[in-house]
Each structure stands twice: as structure tokens, then as C-alpha cells.
C-alpha positions as CSV (number, residue, x, y, z in Angstrom):
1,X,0.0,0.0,0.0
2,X,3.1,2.4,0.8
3,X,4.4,1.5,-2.1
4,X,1.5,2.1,-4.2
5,X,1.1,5.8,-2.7
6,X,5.2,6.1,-3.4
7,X,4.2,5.3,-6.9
8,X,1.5,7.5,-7.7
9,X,3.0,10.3,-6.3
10,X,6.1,9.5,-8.3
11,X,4.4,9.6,-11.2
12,X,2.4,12.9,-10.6
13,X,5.9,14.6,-9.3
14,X,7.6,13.7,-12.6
15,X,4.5,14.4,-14.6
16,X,4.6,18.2,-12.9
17,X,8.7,18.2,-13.4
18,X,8.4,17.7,-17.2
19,X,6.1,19.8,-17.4
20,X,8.3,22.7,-15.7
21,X,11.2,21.6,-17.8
22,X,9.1,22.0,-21.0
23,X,7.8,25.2,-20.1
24,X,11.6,26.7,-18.9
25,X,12.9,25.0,-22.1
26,X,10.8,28.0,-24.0
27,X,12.9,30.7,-22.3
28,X,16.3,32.0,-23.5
29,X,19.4,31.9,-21.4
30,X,19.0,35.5,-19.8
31,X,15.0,34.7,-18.9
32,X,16.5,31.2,-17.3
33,X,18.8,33.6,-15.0
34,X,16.3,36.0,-14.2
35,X,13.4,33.1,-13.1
36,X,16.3,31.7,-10.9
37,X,17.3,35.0,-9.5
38,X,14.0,35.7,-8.3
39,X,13.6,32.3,-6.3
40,X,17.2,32.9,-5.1
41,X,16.1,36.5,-3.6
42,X,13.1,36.2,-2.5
43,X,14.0,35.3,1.1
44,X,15.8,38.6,1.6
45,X,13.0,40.4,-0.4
46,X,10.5,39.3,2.0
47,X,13.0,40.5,4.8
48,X,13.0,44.0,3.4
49,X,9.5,44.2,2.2
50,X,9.2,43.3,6.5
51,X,10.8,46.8,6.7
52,X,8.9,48.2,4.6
53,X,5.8,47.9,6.0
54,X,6.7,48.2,9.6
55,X,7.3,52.0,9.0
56,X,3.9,53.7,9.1
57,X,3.5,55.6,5.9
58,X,-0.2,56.8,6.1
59,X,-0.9,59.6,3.0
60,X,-0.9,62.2,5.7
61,X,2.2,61.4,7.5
62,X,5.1,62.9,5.6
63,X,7.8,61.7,7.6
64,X,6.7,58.4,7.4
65,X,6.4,58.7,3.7
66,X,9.7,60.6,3.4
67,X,11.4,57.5,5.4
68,X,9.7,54.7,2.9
69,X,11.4,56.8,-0.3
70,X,14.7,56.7,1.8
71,X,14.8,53.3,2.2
72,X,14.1,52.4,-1.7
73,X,16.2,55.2,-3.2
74,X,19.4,53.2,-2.5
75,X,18.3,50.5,-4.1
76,X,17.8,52.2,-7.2
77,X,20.9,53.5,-7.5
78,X,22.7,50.5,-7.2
79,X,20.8,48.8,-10.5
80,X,22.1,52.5,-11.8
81,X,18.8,54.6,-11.6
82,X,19.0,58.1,-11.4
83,X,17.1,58.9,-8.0
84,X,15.2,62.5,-8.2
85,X,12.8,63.6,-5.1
86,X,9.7,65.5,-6.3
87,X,8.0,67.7,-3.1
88,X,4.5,68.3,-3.2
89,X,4.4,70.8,-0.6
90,X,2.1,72.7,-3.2
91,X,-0.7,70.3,-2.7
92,X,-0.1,69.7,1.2
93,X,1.5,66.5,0.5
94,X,4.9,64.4,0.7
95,X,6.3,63.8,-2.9
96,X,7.2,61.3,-5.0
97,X,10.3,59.3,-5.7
98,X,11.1,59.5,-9.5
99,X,14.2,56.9,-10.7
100,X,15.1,57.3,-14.6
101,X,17.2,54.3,-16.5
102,X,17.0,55.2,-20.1
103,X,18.1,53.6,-22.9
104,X,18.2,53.9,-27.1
105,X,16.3,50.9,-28.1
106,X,13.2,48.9,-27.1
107,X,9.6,50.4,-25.3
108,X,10.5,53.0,-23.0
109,X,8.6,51.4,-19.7
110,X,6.8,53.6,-17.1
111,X,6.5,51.6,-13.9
112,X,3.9,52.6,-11.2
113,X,3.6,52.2,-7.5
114,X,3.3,54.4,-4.2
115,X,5.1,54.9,-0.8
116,X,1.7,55.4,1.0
117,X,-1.0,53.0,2.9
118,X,-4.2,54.6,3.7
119,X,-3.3,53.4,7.7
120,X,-2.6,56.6,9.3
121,X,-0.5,56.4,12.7
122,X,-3.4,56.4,14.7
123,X,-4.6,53.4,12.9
124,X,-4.3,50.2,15.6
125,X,-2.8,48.2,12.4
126,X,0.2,48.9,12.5
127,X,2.7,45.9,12.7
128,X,3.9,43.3,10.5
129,X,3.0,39.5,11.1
130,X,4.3,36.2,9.3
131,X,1.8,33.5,9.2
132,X,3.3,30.5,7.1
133,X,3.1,31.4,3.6
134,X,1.6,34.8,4.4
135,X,1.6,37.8,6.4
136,X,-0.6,40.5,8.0
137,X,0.5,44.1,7.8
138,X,-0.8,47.6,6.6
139,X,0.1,47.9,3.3
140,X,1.2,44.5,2.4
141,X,0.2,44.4,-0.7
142,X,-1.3,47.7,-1.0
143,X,1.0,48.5,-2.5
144,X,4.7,47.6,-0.9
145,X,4.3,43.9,-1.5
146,X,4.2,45.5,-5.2
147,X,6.8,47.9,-5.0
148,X,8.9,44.5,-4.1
149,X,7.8,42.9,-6.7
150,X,8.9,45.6,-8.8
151,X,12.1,46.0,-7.2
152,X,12.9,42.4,-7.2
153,X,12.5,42.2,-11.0
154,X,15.0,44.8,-11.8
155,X,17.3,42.8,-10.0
156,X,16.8,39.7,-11.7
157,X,16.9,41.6,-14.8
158,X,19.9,43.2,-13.3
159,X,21.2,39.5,-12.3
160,X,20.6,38.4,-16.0
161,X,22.5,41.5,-17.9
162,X,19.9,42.4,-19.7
163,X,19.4,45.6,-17.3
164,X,21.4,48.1,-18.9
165,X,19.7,47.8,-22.5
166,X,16.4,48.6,-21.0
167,X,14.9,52.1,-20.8
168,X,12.6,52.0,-17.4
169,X,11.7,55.3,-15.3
170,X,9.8,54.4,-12.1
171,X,7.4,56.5,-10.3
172,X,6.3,56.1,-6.6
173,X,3.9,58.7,-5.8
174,X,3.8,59.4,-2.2
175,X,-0.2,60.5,-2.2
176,X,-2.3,57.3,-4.5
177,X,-4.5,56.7,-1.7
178,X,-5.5,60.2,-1.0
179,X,-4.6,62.1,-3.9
180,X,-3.4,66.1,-3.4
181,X,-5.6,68.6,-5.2
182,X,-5.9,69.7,-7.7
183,X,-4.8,66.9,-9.9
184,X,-3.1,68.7,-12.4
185,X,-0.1,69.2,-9.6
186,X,-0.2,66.6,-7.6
187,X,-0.1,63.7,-11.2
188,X,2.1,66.8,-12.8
189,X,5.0,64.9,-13.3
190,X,3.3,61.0,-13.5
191,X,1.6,63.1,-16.8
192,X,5.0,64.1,-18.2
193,X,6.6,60.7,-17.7
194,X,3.5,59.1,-19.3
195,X,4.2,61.2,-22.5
196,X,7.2,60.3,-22.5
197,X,6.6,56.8,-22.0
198,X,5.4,53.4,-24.6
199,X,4.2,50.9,-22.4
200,X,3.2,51.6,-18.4
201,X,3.1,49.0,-15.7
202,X,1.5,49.5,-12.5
203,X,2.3,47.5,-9.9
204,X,-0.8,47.8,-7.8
205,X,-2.2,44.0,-6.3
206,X,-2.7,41.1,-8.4
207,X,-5.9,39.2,-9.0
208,X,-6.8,35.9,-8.2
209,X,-10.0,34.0,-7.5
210,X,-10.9,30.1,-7.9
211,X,-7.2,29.4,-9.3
212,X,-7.6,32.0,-12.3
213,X,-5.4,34.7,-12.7
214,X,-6.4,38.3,-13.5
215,X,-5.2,41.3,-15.6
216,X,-6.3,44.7,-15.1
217,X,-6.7,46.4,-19.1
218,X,-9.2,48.4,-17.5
219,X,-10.5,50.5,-14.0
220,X,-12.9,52.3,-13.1
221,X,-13.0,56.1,-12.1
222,X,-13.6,57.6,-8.6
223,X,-15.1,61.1,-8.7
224,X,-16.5,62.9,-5.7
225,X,-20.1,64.9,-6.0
226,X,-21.2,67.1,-3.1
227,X,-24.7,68.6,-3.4
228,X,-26.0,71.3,-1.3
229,X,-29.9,72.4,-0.9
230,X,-31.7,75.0,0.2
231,X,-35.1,76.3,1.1
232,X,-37.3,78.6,3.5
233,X,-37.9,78.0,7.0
234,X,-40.6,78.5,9.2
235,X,-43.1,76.4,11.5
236,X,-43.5,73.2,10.2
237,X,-47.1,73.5,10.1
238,X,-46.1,75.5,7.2
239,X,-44.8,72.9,5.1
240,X,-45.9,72.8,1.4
241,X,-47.6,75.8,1.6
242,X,-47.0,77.9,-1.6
243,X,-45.1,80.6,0.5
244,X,-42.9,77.9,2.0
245,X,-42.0,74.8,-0.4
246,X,-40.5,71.6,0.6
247,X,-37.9,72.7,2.5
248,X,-34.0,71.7,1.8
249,X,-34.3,68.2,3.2
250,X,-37.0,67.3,1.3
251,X,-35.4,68.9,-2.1
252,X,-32.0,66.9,-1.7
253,X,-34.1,63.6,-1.2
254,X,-35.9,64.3,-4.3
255,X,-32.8,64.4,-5.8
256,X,-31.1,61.6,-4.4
257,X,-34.2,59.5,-5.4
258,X,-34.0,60.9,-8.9
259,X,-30.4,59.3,-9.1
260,X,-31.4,56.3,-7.8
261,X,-34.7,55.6,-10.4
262,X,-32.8,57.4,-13.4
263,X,-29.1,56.8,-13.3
264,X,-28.5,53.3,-13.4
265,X,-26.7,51.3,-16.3
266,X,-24.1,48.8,-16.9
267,X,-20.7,49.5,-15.3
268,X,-22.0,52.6,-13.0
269,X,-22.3,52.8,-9.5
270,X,-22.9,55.9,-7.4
271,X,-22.7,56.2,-4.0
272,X,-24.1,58.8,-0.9
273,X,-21.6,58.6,1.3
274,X,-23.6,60.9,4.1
275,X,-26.3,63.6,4.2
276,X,-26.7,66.3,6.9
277,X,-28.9,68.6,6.9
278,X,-31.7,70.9,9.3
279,X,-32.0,74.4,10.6
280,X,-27.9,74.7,10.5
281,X,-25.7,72.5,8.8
282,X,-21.9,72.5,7.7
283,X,-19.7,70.1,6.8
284,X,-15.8,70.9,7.6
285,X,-13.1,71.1,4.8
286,X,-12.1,67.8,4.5
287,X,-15.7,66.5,3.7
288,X,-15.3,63.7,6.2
289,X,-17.4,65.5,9.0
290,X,-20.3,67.6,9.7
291,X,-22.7,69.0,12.3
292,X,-26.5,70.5,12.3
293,X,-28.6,71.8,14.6
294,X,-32.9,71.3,13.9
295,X,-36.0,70.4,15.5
296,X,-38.9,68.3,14.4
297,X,-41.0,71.7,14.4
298,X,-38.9,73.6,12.3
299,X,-38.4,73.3,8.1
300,X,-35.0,73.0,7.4
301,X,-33.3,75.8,4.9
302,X,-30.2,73.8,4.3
303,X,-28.8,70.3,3.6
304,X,-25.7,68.9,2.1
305,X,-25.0,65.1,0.9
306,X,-21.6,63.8,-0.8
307,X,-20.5,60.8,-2.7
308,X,-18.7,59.2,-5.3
309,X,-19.5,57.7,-9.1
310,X,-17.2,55.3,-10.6
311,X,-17.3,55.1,-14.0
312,X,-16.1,52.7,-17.2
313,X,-14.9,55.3,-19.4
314,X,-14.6,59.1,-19.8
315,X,-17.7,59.1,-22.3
316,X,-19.9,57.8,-19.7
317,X,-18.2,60.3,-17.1
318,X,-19.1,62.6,-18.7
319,X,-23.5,61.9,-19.5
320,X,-23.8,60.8,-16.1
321,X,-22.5,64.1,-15.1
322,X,-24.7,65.9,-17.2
323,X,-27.9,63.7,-16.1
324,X,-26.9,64.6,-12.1
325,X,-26.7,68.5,-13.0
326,X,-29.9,68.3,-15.2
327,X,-31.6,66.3,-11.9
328,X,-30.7,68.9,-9.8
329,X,-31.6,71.7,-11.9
330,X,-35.3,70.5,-11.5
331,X,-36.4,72.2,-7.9
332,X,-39.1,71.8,-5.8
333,X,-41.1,75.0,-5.1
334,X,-39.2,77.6,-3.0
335,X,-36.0,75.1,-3.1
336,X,-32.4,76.2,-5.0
337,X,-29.9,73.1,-5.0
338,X,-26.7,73.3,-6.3
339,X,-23.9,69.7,-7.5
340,X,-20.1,70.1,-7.7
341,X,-17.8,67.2,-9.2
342,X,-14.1,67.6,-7.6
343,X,-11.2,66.2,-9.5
344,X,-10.9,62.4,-9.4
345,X,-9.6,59.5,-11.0
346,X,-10.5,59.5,-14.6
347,X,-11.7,56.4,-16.2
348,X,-9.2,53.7,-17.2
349,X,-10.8,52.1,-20.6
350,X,-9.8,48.8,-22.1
351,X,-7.8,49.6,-25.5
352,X,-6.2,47.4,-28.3
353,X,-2.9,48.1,-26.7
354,X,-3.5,47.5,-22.9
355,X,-5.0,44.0,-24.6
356,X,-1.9,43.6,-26.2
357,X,0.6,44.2,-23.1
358,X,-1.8,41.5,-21.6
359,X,-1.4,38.9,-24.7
360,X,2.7,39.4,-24.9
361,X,2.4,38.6,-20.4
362,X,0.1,35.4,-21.3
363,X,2.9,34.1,-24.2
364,X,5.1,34.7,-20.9
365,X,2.8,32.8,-19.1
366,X,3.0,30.1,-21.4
367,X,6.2,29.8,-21.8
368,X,7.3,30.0,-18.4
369,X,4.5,27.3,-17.1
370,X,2.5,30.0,-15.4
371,X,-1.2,29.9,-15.5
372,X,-3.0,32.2,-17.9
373,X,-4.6,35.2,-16.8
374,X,-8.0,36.4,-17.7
375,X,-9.2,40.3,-18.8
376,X,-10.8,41.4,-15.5
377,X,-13.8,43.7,-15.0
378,X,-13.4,47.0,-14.9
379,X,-16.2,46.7,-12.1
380,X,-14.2,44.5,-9.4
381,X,-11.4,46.9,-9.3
382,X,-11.0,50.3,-7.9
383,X,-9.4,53.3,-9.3
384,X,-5.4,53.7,-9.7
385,X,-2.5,56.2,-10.9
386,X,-2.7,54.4,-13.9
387,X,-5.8,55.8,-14.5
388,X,-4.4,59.5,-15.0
389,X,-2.3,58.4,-18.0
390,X,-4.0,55.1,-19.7
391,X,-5.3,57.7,-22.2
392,X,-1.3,58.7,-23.1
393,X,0.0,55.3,-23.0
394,X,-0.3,51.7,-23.4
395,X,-1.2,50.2,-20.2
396,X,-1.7,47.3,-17.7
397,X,-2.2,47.1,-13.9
398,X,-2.4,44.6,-11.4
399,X,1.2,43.6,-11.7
400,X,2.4,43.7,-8.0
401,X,1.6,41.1,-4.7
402,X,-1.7,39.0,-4.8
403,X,-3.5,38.7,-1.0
404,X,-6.4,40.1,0.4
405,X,-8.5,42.5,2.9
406,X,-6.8,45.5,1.2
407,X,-7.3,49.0,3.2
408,X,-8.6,47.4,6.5
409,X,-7.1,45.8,9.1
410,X,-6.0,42.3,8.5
411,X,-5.2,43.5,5.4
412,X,-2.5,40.3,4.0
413,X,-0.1,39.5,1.1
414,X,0.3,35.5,0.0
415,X,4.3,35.2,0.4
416,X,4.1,32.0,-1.8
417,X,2.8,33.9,-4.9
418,X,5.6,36.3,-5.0
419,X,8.2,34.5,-6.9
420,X,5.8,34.3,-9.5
421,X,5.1,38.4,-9.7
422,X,8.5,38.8,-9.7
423,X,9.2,36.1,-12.7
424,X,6.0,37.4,-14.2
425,X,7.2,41.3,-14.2
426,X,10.7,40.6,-15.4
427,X,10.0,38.7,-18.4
428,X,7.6,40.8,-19.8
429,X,9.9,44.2,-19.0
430,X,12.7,42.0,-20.8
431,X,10.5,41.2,-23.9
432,X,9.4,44.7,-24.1
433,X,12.7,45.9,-24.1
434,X,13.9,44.2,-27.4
435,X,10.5,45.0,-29.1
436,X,10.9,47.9,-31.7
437,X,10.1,51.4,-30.5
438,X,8.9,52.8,-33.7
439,X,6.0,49.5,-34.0
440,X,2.5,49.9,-31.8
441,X,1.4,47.2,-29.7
442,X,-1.6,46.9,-31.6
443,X,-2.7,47.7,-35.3
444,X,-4.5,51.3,-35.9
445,X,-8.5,50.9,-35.1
């Protein structure tokens, strides 16, 4: 009976070994170096990627952030980036750690990730904690995990030679999860570098469900609304009386209903966040907060609510937009009510050339004995960086750690998967870098 087992796993074993030696036989000398460097490093990338994350780096803590950029910076410069430090006192936040390799030939690559978390220091999750194969920690793979796996695979590339015929720049924006305003400083230079740029990579989480890998051609947008009301006061006895109205309450519900029955359609959500309103009402300048004063007896005069729409492309953006403004516009008697859309994260739409990034990483895939990763919906993923310069530049996200619980506590990173990331992200940067500059990713539409 032992024996029997011995041979059956015997046979499965060797069945799973040629199959890994098939799949390695595909890859050329330099790939075979950089899929064994990654393995070889991992330990002490995990070890690092520990102190990473065991340094709070919440959006609003600039020290914190400041610290994260010192501890990466180093490493750059020893794979022989040039390491630039961009402030962004201008919008109230850290900065963001630029590091340029160029090179003559091959796609210029734009790789994406952040120094921040969105766990604040006086979040209680604050500490990192190995369990087996994975590990608790505040930005564990939100997105440090992912700036290892980025790291890592320009040290295998580095490992393999193949480094210094690649042009990469890298951005690390110190402000992703809580973006300074306005936009057009705070994603300045991520903009520029985009322009600049063939092909970008960001190296937000992975996605995996059921044993099927993900890749992200697409995400959705994340713009804020915030809608104030208005109306006259008086006794409530008063109320609907043609010299009164409705009262502001009654005016922002209308129009909150109104979004509900008439906005709906595929790929949209839109969210109320919170409403406040009665005889006084204000909302402090973070939006997070507010406070009112009102009694039963008394019609309000002013309310406010806030939320967010996320969108599948700038097109739809843009009518659902215009349908909240026209809703609005259409008052209750002796009611004014007023919608503002603050600058978000535009809509990140699926294009013949963020396909085609994903099609050359399958042929990787395939050739390396990975499993092949589906297109995911725009709709299970959340808005990016990326998102600011899709519309520039060939693109695909999801590249970084896989795990789960991302931006609350118990938020984890699977240990075990990143080899595979880091194998993953260095053959596709290699491939890229001996395809032809001049030659799209994918034919003219």
C-alpha cells in the first residue's frame, strides 16, 4: 500500500517536473537567469519588504512617507537609476520618488507604485505578522508587496545582464490613496513621464480568484459629487404651503431619489456617502465630518449630501455628469440646489494596446508554465494612478503582490505567490525591451 502511494506520487511529481522543464525549455538563457534570481532573492526580499511595511507611511504622515522613499532610493541606485525627489508641498503632501534608466532601443517602460498606505499612525494596524506562507501588515500588498515585486525584477533583470539595455523610469507617488488637489499638480510629473513613455506598468495587487489569474486592461473612475440644498424656514405647520416649499431636506431627497430611479446602467455605481442637513448645517473642509442643529417643528433651509460615481470610461463620465446637473436643476417650489464634481480619477478604458501588453504577459505565461490570466472587469477593481495616463499610453495594472483584505485591518499578502510576480514582471519588461520602438502594440482601429 506504501508503495503504491510512493508510486502514484512518483508519477504525478515527474509528470509536474516535465512539465516545468518544457515550459523553462521556452525561455532563452538571460529569462532562465532572471526566473532563478528571483527564487534565489526572495528570502531577503521578503525580509526587506518586512521593513517596509513596519514603518507607518499613512498619506498624511510625511515623515513616514519621506522615510519609505529613503529606504528604496538606495536601491535604485545600485541597478544604476538616477534617483530625483519630487516635493509636493504645493498640494499639502509628501512627494514622489522618480528613478530614470534610459536607454536607445526597445519600449521605454513607465513603472507605477506608491510609498503610502491609507493606515494613518493612529490606525491600531500597525505591525507586520508572518503566518506560514503569508503575512498581516498595513500595506502588504497595497501597495509595498508591489513595489517588491517591482524591485525584485529589476534585479533579476539586473542578475541576468539584460538591465542596462532597458529604458525604465519608475514613479512612486507618495499621495495614491489620498490624492493632493488639484490633480493637475499633484499627477504633474506621472503626466510628463506618461508622454514620454510606450508601455506603463502598475504595480498595484494582483488578481486571483478560484485558481484564475487576472489582468487589469481596464478600472474604473472615482469622482467625488457634493450637493447642497436650500429652502425657507418656518413652523413646520407651514410645510408645502406655496409661500414655503419643501424645505431643503426634502429637495436633496428628491434628488437623491432621482439618481437612484434614473441613473442606473451597466458599469456605473454611485454612492451617498452621508447627508446632513436641518435648521444649521456645515460640513468641515475635509468632507469627512459635519454637524446641524434642527428640530422636528422647524423646516430645514439647508442640507448637504456627498459621494462618489465610478465610471467605465470618460464618455460615460461625462453623460452621467450631465444627467446629475440636469436632476438637480429641476427644484421643488421655493427650493435652490446646487452639485459640484471635484477632480478624481479619470476612467481607465480597455484599448487594443493594454489587450496587447496582456497577450505578450500570457505568451510569458505560457512559456514560463504560469497559468494564464484572464481580462478582468473593470467593475471588481478600484481606481489607480494608472488611470491618469491610460489615455497617453499603453497600459496594464495589477502587476504587484496578490492577497487580500486591502485598506482594512487584516489586510494580508500571500508570500508564496511572490516569486511568481517577480518572474512574471521581469520577463515581460525584458521582452518589451527588445521590441521595436517605432512598432505599436496593436494595429491602428
Amino acid at each position: 500500500m506504501l508503495f503504491s502511494h510512493f508510486k502514484a506520487f512518483s508519477v504525478v511529481t515527474l509528470i509536474a517536473l516535465a512539465a516545468g522543464l518544457r515550459a523553462n525549455a521556452q525561455l532563452s538563457p538571460p529569462e532562465q537567469t532572471m526566473v532563478a534570481t528571483a527564487d534565489k532573492e526572495n528570502a531577503e526580499s521578503i525580509s526587506f519588504l518586512e521593513q517596509l511595511v513596519n514603518v507607518n507611511s499613512g498619506t498624511m504622515n510625511p515623515e513616514g512617507v519621506h522615510k519609505v522613499a529613503d529606504m528604496l532610493s538606495p536601491r535604485f541606485r545600485a541597478l544604476g537609476f538616477q534617483v530625483r525627489w519630487v516635493p509636493m508641498d504645493e498640494v499639502h503632501r509628501a512627494g514622489h520618488l522618480i528613478a530614470e534608466h534610459p536607454a536607445p532601443n526597445g519600449k521605454r517602460m513607465l513603472l507605477i507604485g506608491h510609498l503610502d498606505t491609507v493606515f494613518e499612525p493612529d490606525s491600531p494596524f500597525q505591525k507586520w505578522e508572518r503566518k506560514g506562507d503569508r503575512a498581516v501588515g498595513p500595506g502588504s500588498t497595497d501597495i509595498k508587496g508591489g513595489d517588491m515585486v517591482m524591485l525584485t525584477a529589476l534585479d533579476a533583470m539586473q542578475a541576468a545582464g539584460i538591465l542596462k539595455d532597458a529604458s525604465i523610469t519608475v514613479i512612486l507617488t507618495g499621495d495614491e490613496e489620498r490624492v493632493g488637489e488639484p490633480v493637475s499638480i499633484s499627477r504633474r510629473d506621472l503626466t510628463a513621464l506618461a508622454k514620454q513613455s510606450d508601455v506603463a506598468l502598475d504595480f498595484e495587487g494582483g488578481s486571483s480568484r478560484n485558481g484564475v489569474d487576472y489582468g487589469s486592461t481596464s478600472r474604473r473612475s472615482a469622482i467625488i459629487w457634493n450637493l447642497k440644498s436650500t429652502g425657507a424656514t418656518g413652523h413646520s405647520s407651514g410645510i408645502f404651503h406655496p409661500s414655503v416649499g419643501y424645505g431643503a431636506i426634502y429637495e436633496i431627497s428628491r434628488i437623491l431619489d432621482a439618481f437612484r430611479q434614473q441613473l442606473p446602467e451597466q458599469g456605473l455605481t454611485f454612492n451617498v456617502g452621508y447627508v446632513v442637513g436641518g435648521s444649521e448645517a456645515t460640513v468641515d473642509a475635509t468632507q469627512t465630518s459635519g454637524k446641524f442643529d434642527g428640530k422636528s417643528n422647524v423646516i430645514p433651509p439647508v442640507a448637504f449630501a456627498s459621494g462618489d460615481i465610478r465610471t467605465i470610461s470618460d464618455e460615460q463620465t461625462q453623460r452621467v455628469e450631465a444627467t446629475m446637473t440636469r436632476i438637480v436643476s429641476q427644484h421643488l417650489a421655493k427650493t435652490d440646489a446646487s452639485i459640484e464634481f471635484q477632480d478624481g480619477y479619470p476612467a481607465m478604458a480597455a484599448t487594443p494596446g493594454n489587450r496587447a501588453i496582456l497577450g505578450i504577459l500570457n505568451q510569458v505565461n505560457r512559456d514560463a508554465g504560469f497559468p494564464h490570466m484572464e481580462e478582468l472587469d473593470a467593475t471588481d477593481r478600484g481606481a489607480g494612478d494608472i488611470s491618469f495616463i491610460a489615455k497617453y499610453v499603453d497600459s496594464l495594472a495589477g502587476m504587484g503582490a496578490t492577497g487580500g483584505n486591502g485598506h482594512r485591518e487584516g489586510e494580508f499578502i500571500d508570500l508564496d505567490r511572490q516569486p511568481t510576480q517577480v518572474k512574471r514582471a521581469a520577463l515581460l519588461m525584458y521582452r518589451l525591451s527588445k521590441m521595436d520602438r517605432s512598432t505599436p502594440l496593436a494595429p491602428a482601429q
